[in-house]
C-alpha positions as CSV (number, residue, x, y, z in Angstrom):
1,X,-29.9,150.7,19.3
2,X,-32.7,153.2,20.5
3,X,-31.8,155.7,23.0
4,X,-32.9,154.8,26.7
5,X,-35.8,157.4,27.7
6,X,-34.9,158.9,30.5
7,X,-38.1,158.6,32.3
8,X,-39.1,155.6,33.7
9,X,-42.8,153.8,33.6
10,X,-43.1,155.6,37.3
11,X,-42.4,158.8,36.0
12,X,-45.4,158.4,33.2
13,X,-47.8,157.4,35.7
14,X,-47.0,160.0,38.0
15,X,-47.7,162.4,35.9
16,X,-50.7,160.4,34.5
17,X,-52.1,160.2,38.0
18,X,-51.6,163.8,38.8
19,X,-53.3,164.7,35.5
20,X,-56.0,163.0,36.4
21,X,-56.2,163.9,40.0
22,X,-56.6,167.2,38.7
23,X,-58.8,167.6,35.6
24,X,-60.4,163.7,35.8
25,X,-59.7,161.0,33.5
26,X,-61.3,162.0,30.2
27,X,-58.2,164.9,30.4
28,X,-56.1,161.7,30.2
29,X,-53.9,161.8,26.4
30,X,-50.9,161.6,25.3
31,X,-50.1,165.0,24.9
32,X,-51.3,166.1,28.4
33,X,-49.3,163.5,29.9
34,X,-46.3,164.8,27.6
35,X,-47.0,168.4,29.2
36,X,-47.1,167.2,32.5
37,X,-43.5,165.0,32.1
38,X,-42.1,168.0,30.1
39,X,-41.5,165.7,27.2
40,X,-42.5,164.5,24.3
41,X,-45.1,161.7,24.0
42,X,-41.8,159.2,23.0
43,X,-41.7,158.3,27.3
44,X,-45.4,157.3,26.8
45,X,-45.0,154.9,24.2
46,X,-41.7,153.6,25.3
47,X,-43.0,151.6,28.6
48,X,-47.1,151.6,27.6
49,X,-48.3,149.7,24.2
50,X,-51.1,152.1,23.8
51,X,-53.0,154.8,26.0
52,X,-55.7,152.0,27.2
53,X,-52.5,150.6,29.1
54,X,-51.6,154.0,30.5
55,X,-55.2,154.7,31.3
56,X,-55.7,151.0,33.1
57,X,-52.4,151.9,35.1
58,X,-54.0,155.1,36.2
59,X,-56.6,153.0,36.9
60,X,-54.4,150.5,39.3
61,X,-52.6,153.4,41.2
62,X,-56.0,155.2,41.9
63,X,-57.5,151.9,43.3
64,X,-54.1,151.9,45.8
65,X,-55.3,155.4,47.0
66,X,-59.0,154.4,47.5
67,X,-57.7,151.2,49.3
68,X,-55.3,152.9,51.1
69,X,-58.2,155.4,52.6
70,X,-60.6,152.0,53.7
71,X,-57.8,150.8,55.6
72,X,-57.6,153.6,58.1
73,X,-58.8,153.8,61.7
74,X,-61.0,156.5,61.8
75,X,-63.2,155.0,64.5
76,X,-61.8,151.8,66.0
77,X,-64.7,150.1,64.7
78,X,-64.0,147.9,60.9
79,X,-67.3,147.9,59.7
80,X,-67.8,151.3,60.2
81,X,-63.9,152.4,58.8
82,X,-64.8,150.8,55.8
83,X,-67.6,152.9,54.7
84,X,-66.2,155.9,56.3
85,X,-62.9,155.7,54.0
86,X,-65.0,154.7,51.0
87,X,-66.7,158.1,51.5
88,X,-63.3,160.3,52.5
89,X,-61.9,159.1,49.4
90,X,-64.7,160.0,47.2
91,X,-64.4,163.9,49.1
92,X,-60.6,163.7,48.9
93,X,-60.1,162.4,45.9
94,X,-63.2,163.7,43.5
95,X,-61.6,162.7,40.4
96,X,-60.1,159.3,41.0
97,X,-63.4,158.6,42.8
98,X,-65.2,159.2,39.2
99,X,-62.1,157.5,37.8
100,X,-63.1,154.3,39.8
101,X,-66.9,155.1,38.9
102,X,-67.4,155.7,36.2
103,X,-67.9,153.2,32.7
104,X,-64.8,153.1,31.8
105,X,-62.1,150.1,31.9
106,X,-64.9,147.4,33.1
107,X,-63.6,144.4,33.1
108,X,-60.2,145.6,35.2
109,X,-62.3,148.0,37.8
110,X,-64.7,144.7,38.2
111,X,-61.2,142.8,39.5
112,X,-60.0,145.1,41.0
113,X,-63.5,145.4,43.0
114,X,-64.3,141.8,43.4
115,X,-60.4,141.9,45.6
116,X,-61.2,144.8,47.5
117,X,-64.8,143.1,48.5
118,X,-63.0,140.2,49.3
119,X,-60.0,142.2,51.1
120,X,-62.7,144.2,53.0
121,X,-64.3,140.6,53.9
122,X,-61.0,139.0,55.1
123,X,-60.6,142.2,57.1
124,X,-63.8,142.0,59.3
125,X,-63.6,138.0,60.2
126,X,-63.9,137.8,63.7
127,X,-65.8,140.8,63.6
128,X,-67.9,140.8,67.4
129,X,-71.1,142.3,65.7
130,X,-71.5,139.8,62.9
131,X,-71.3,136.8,65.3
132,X,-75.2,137.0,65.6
133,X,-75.2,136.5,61.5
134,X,-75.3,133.7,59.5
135,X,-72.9,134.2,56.1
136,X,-76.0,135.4,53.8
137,X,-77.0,137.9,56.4
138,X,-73.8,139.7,57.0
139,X,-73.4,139.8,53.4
140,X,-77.0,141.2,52.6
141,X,-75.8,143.7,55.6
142,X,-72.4,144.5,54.3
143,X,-74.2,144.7,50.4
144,X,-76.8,147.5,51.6
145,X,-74.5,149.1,53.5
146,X,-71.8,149.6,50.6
147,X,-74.9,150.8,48.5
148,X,-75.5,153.3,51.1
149,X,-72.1,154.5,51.4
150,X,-71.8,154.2,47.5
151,X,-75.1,156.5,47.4
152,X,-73.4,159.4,50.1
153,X,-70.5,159.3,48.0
154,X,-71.7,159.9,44.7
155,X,-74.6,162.4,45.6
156,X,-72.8,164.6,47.8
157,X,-74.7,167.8,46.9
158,X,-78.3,166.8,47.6
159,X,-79.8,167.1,50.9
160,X,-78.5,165.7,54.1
161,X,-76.1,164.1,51.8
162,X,-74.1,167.3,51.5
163,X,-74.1,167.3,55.4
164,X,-72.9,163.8,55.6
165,X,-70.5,164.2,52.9
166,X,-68.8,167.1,54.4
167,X,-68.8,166.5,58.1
168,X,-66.8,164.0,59.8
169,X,-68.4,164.0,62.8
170,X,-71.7,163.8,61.4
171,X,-70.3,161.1,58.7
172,X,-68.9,159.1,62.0
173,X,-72.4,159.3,64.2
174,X,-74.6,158.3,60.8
175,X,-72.1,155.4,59.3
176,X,-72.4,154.2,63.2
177,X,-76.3,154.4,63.4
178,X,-76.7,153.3,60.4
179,X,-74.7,150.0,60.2
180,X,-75.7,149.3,63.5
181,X,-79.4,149.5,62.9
182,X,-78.5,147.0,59.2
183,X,-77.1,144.5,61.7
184,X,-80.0,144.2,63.8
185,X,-82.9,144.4,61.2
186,X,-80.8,141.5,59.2
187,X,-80.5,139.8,62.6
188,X,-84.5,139.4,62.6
189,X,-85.1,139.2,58.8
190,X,-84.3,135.4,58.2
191,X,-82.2,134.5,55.1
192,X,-83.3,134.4,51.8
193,X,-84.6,130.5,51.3
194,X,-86.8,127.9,48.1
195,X,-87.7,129.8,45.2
196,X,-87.3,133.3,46.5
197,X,-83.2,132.2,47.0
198,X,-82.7,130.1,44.0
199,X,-84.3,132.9,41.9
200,X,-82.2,135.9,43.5
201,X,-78.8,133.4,42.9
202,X,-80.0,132.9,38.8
203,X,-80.5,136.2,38.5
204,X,-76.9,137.7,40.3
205,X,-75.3,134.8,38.0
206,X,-76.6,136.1,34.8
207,X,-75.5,139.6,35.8
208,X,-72.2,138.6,36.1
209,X,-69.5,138.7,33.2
210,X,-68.5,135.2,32.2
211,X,-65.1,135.6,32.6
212,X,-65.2,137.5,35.9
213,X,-63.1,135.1,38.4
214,X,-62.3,135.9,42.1
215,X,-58.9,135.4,43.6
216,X,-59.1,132.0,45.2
217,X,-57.3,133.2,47.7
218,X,-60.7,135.5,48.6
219,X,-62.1,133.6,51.6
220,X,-65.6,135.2,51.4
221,X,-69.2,133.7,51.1
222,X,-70.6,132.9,47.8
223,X,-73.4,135.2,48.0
224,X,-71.2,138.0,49.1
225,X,-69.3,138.0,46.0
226,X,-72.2,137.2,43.8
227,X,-73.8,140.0,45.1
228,X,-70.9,142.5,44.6
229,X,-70.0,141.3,41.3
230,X,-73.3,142.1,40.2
231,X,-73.2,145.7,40.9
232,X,-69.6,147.2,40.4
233,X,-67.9,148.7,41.1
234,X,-69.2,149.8,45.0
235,X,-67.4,149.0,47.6
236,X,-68.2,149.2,50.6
């Protein structure tokens, strides 16, 4: 009978998280993770079939950190939270950000970012500022919105970018005037309709993996998730 390791699958991805956290995710291999436990690679390979199921784990737990952040209060406002957490995360948390970000692990980041969409969606029903807004224009808002706050979070060292990036005042007052300004330009741009609306809907459907499915538990409008599915992973 083999000997019990005496680390557990937490133990691994601790120290497969904190590897990352530190050096980013292409650092992520068998015999860093060893280092880090103070093992041999045998606790790897023991709870996780290969690396890919270490690496999609790492994967999982950073996605809890980035949610974790978009949850927050930082204003008292939901809309404005969201994108404000989006972009703490990506300053707090540089290397789980490009972990998210980057092309690795499709298929489980584009779950994992169709639920957070749909999280984020279930999270602002009610909202008093959307009530002007049919479903395709608060999700056209919340889509160029997360764009925006995708675009902040990923370009932090150019222009009033870095400014943004690095100051949470600032990152409060333009997330505010920003979102604010989306809601009432959508309010007075009518929704997508005809040809221009059936042709926008073929096009998001082809750009959308096959077997991509959202929770059906996600109560969010169709073109919302169409829309997010075809460019992940941003959240807003």
């Amino acid at each position: 009978m083999p000997r019990k390791s005496k680390f557990s699958a937490e133990d691994v991805v601790q120290a497969a998280v904190a590897l990352v956290r530190q050096n980013g995710l292409a650092a992520l291999s068998a015999p860093a993770v060893a280092t880090q436990l103070g093992a041999s690679t045998m606790p790897i390979y023991s709870h996780f079939k290969n690396m890919q199921a270490l690496e999609d784990a790492v994967v999982e737990r950073a996605w809890g950190r980035f949610r974790y952040h978009q949850d927050q209060h930082y204003t008292g406002d939901r809309w404005i939270d969201q994108a404000v957490g989006y972009i703490r995360f990506a300053r707090e948390e540089p290397h789980l950000f490009k972990c998210l970000t980057d092309g690795r692990n499709e298929a489980l980041k584009a779950e994992l970012n169709r639920r957070q969409w749909a999280r984020l969606g279930d999270a602002l029903e009610g909202y008093a500022p959307f009530q002007t807004l049919d479903a395709h224009q608060i999700a056209r808002a919340r889509y160029v919105r997360a764009m925006l706050s995708h675009g902040i979070a990923s370009s932090a060292k150019i222009g009033l970018n870095k400014l943004v990036f690095e100051d949470d005042e600032l990152l409060v007052l333009f997330m505010a005037d920003v979102s604010k300004a989306l809601l009432i330009g959508f309010e007075q741009v009518p929704p997508l309709a005809g040809e221009a609306r059936r042709l926008m809907e073929e096009r998001v459907k082809a750009a959308v993996p096959k077997k991509a499915t959202v929770p059906k538990k996600a109560a969010v409008p169709k073109m919302a998730v169409a829309l997010q599915q075809a460019a992940v992973p941003k959240p807003e």
